[in-house]
N, C-alpha and C positions, 0 to 999 in steps of 0.2 A: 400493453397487456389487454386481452379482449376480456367480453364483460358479460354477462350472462344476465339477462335483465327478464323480470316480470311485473306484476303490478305493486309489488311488494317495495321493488327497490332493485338496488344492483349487486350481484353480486362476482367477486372476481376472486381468482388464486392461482398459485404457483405449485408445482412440486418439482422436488428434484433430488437425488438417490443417485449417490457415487459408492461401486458394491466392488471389492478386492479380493484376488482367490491368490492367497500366496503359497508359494512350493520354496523346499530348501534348494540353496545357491553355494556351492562349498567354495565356488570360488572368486564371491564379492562379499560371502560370511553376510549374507543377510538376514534381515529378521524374521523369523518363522510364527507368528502368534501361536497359541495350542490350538484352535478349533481352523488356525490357519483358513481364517476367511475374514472381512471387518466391512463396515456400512455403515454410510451413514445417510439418513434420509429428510426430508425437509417438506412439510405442507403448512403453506398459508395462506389463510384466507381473509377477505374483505369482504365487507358489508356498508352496503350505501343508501341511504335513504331519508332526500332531505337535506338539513346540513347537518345528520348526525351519522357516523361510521363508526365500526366496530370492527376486531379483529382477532385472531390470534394465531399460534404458529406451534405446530405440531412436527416434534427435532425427536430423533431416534437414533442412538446408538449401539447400534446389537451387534458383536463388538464395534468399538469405535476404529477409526481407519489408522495403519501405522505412522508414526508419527505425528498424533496428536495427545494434548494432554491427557493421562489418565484417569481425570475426574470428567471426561467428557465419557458418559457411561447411561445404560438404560434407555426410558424412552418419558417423554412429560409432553405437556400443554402447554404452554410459555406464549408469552408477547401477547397477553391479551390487554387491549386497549379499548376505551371508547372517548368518540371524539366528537367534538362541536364547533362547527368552524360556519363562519359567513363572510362579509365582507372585510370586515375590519378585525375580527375577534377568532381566534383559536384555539380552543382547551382542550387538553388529553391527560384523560386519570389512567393509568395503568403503565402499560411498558411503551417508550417510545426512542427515539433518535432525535440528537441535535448537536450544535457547533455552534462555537461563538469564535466570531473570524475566520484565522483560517487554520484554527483548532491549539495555536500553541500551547492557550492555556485550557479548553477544553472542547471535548470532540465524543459522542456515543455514536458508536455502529457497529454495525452487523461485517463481518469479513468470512465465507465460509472456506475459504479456500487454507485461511490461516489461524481458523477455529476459534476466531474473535466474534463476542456477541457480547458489548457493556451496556445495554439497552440502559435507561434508565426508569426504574420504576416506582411514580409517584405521581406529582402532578409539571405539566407544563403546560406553557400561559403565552401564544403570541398577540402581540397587538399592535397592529398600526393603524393609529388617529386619523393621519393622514399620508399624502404621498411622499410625504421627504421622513417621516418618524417612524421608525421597525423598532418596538420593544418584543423581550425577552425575557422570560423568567421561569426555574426549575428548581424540583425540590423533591428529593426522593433519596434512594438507595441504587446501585447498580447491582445491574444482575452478573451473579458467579456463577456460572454454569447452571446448572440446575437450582442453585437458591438466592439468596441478597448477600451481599456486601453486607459487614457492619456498620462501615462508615455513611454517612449522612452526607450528599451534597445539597446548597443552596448558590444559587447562582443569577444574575441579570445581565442583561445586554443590550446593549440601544446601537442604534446605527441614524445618523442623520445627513440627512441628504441633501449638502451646501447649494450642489446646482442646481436642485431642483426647485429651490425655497430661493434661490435669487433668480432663478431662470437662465443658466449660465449659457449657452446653445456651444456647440461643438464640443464640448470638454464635461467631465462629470469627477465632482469632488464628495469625497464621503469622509465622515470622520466617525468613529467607535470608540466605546470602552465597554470593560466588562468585568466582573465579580463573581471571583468563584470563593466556596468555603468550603473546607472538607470539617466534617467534626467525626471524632473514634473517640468515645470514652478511653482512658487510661483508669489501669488498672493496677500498677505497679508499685513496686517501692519508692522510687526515685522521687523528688519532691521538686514543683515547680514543672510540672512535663506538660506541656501544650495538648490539649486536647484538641484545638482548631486550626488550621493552618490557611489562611485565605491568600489569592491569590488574586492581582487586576493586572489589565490590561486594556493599552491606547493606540489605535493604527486609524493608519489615513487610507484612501486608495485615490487617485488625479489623474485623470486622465486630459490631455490637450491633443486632439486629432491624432496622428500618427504614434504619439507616443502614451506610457502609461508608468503611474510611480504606484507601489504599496510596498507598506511599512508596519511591522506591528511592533510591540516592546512589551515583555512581562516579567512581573516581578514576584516572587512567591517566597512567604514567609515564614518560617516558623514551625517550617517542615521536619522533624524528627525521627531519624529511621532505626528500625530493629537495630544495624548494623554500626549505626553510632548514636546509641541514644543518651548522649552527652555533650551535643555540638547541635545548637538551633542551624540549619541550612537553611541562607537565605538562597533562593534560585533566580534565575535572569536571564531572559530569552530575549535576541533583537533579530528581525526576520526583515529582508528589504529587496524588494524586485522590482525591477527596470524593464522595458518593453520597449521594438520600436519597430513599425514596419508599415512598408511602403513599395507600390512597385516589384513586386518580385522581391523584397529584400525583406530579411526578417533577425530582430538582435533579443537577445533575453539573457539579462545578468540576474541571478538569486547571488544574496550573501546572508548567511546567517550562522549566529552564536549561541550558544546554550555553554549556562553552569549550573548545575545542580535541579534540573529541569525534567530528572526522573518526579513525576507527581502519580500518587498511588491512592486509591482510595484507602487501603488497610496500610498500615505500618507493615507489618509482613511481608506484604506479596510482592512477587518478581514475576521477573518475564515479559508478559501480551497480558496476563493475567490483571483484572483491577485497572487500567489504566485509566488514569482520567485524562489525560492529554492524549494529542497526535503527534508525532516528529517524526516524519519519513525521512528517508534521505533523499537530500534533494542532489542525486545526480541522474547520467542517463538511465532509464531504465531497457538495458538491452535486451534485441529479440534473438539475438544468436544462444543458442543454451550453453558453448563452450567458453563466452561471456560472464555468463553467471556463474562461475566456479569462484569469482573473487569477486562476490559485489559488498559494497559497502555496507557498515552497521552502522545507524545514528548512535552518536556516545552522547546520549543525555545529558551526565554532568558531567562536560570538559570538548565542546570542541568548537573551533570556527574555520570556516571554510567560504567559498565561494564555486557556483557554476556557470557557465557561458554558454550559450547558445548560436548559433551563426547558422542562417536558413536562407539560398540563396537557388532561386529558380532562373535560370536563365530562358529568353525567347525563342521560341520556335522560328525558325531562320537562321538563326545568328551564329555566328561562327561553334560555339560553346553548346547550344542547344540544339542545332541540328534540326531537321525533318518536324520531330515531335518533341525537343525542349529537353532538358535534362535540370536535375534536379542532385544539390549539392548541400550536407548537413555538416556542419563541425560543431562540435560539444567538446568541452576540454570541464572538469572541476579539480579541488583540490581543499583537501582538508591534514588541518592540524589540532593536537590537543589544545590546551591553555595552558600557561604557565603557574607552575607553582606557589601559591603564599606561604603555604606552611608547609614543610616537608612529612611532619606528622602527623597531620589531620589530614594530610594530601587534600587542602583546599585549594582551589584555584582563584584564580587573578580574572574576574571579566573583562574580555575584551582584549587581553593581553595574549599575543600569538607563543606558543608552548614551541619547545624544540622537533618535538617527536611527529614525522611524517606518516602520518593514520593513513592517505589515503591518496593518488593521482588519476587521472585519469585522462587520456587525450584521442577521441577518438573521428575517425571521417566516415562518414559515409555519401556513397555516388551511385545516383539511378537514373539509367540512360535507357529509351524507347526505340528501338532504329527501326522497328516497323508495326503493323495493325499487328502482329502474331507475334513479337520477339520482345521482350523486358530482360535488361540487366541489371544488377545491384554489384558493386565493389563496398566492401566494407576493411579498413585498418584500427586497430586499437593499439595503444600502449597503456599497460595498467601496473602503477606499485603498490603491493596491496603490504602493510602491515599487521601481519596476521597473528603475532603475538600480542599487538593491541588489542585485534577487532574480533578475536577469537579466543583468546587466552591461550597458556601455554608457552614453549621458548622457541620461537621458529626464526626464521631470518626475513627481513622484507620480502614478499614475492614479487619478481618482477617481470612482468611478461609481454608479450608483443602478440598479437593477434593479425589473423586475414580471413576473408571470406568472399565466398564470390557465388552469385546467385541467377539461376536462369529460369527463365520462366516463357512457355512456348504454344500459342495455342493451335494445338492442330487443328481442330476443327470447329464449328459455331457449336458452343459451351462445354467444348471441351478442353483444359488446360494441363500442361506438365509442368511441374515446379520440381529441379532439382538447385541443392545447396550443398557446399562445400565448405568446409572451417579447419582452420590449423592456428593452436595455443603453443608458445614455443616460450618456455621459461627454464631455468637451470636449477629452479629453489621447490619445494614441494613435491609434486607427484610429475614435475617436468612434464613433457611433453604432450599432446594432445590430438589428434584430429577427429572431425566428425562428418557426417555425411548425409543425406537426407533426399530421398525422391517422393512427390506427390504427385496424383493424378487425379486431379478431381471433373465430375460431368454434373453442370448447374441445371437446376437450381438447387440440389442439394445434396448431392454424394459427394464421396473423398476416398482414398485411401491411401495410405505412405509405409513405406519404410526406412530405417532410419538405423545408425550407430557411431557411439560414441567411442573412441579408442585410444586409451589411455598409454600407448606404447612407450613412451616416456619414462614410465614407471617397472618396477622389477615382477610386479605379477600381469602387466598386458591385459588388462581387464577390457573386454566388450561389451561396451551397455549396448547389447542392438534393441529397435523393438518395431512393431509394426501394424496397425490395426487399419480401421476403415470408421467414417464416420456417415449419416443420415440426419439429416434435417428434410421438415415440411411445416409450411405452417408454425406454429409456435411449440412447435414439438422437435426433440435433438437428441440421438442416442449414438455415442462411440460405447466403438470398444476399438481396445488395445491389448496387447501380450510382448513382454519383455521385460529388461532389467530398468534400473532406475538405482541411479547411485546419489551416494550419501552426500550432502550439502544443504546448500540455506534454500528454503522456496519463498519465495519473494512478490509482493501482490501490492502497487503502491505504493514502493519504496521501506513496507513494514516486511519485516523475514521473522519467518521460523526453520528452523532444525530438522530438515528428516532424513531419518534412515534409508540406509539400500534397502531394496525390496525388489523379488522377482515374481513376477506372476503376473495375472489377467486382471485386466479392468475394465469395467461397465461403466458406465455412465445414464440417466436419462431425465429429460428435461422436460417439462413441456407449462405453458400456461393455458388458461382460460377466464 
């Protein structure tokens, strides 16, 4: 980010404003708002001078854009911070972001794409003594949209740094724990109801040259929700990833379990809303969009699974890599629920694999170079998506096989043609699928494509086409686009929300200083 300096100090910011012009669709039945236009806009700024900074962020929703929450409304001043930082020592009183680990047990950020913003607003406190010691400490309220949370978090985190503090050379060993406590006055009848719920956690990360281990494990206690305010949930989260590469060769195994591991600042809230923790899903996160029609949900309380990675570059000569090398990915995961304890508490069993298949996934991808001007991409997938779990409702497994093939061709010095082709072939849902996609971009900063999705498979034949042009300079980016956009999960980080079809025009514009 550039920075705008005088004698005073530094000062920097961002803006950026995503503006929708929707028209009626009779034949994707999309959503029409009444002023049939939505925006939302984003300014923030920094101040620097010293080791002291300040800040805040000015969010505007005049309407808010479709499918997002509907308290997300109006226009405020938010995120303002002031901060004290030097060598060893870091304080911020107001709204800020932070993580402990690798978020199981708690995690504030900003997501705008998924209308996530849990800042938290109060005090936080870094400090490290020295080079192997990182403490942590938090204490505040999370922000709801435009106001606070009732709930109260207080939270610590150390991190110590085994190799550093023995001098280990080639390998680096860390070990963590951390403390979170939520507190929400009760106010009810029921006698004996927890008003605190805290939650710890212990992870390692080890790395030996080519290879690398982490580990976290959490435990949460005492949790009591609207929905069964008669049953203490304890929660239990164990997260474990492997690493290894060398030479062209590349391996990455994640396994990890969650029960009861929805953690909420208020007893109430649902959804993205309140969250005090992270749980993405940890599978691929694919670029094809015919892909994303079935991607997976994190099931908080009840699921374990595992993902694999396989990343294998072969040499330029070589029988397999040819001229210019080729490049080879397989990614397979696979998740299930947990098994029952109680049939009518529906409590689960940690760590006990459940019958019900939530989720498969096996897919390949190949990208081959065969001259200065020519790129190809082969992509195959097989996916079984359980959609009456991962959705609700009484559907059948979805089971689907995918293909894709990708070309990309430069005619000329900075100028490139990217066409893409995709076919979704399943018997279950909205069956069938293809999509299609051309782009022409001239560097260093134009684009423009058109594109469509073709739902033929299905009994109304739906065309999502659509088609814009994008500009970039400098730290400045403005798309637009015009077409449909059908109804599914939008997905940023392995976290989804919900949106509506919608037809019509989109702006975009970005830029910093």
């Amino acid at each position: 980010m550039g920075k705008a300096q005088d004698k005073k100090g530094k000062l920097s910011g961002s803006f950026e404003t995503i503006n929708q012009i929707y028209e009626k669709d009779n034949k994707t039945k999309a959503i029409v708002p009444d002023d049939k236009f939505g925006s939302n806009s984003y300014l923030k700024l920094d101040y620097y001078i010293g080791k002291l900074s300040m800040g805040l962020q000015y969010e505007a929703y005049l309407p808010r854009l479709v499918g997002y929450d509907i308290r997300h409304k109006d226009q405020k001043i938010e995120g303002r911070y002031l901060k004290y930082q030097d060598e060893t020592l870091e304080i911020t009183v107001g709204n800020f972001y932070e993580q402990f680990g690798s978020g199981l047990i708690f995690r504030s950020y900003e997501n705008r794409e998924l209308g996530i913003n849990n800042a938290i607003e109060g005090v936080g406190v870094r400090f490290n003594p020295t080079d192997y010691l990182n403490l942590k400490a938090i204490y505040g309220k999370q922000r709801e949209f435009f106001e606070v949370s009732d709930g109260i978090l207080r939270g610590l985190d150390g991190t110590f740094d085994l190799a550093q503090y023995f001098d280990l050379n080639e390998s680096h060993l860390n070990v963590g724990g951390s403390w979170l406590s939520k507190y929400e006055t009760y106010t009810g009848a029921q006698e004996d109801f927890p008003s605190q719920v805290n939650a710890y956690s212990a992870r390692l990360d080890l790395g030996i040259k080519s290879w690398s281990l982490n580990t976290e494990f959490v435990q949460k206690k005492d949790d009591r929700r609207i929905e069964s305010p008669n049953r203490d949930i304890t929660g239990h989260a164990l997260l474990v990833n492997s690493s290894f590469a060398k030479s062209g060769l590349g391996m990455n195994v994640t396994f990890r379990a969650l029960k009861e591991m929805s953690f909420y600042n208020e007893r109430a809230a649902s959804g993205l809303n309140l969250l005090v923790n992270y749980l993405p899903a940890i599978t691929k996160q694919h670029k094809y969009s015919l892909l994303n029609i079935y991607t997976y949900i994190t099931q908080a309380n009840g699921e374990m699974g595992a993902q694999f990675d396989l990343y294998k570059k072969f040499k330029k000569g070589s029988l397999l890599g040819g001229k210019y090398g080729t490049k080879l990915e397989v990614n397979m995961s696979a998740y299930n629920d947990l098994e029952l304890k109680n049939t009518v508490t529906k409590e689960s069993e940690f760590l006990k694999l459940g019958d019900s298949k939530l989720y498969r996934d096996f897919n390949i991808n190949l990208s081959k170079k065969f001259s200065k001007s020519l790129k190809t991409k082969l992509a195959y997938a097989h996916i079984n998506y359980n959609k009456s779990k991962l959705q609700g409702g009484d559907s059948p497994i979805v089971k689907s096989n995918f293909l894709a093939g990708e070309i990309e061709f430069k005619l000329k010095p900075k100028h490139v043609l990217r066409a893409e082709l995709q076919h979704l072939w399943t018997k279950q849902d909205k069956k069938n699928w293809m999509a299609g996609l051309l782009e022409y971009s001239i560097a260093p900063g134009f684009s423009m494509f058109v594109s469509d999705q073709y739902n033929y498979g299905d009994k109304d034949k739906i065309h999502y086409f659509s088609g814009g042009f994008g500009w970039a300079k400098d730290s400045k980016n403005l798309q637009i686009a015009y077409g449909r956009n059908r109804e599914g999960l939008n997905c940023s980080g392995g976290v989804c929300r919900f949106v509506p079809a919608y037809t019509g025009l989109n702006i975009s514009f970005s830029t910093s200083f």
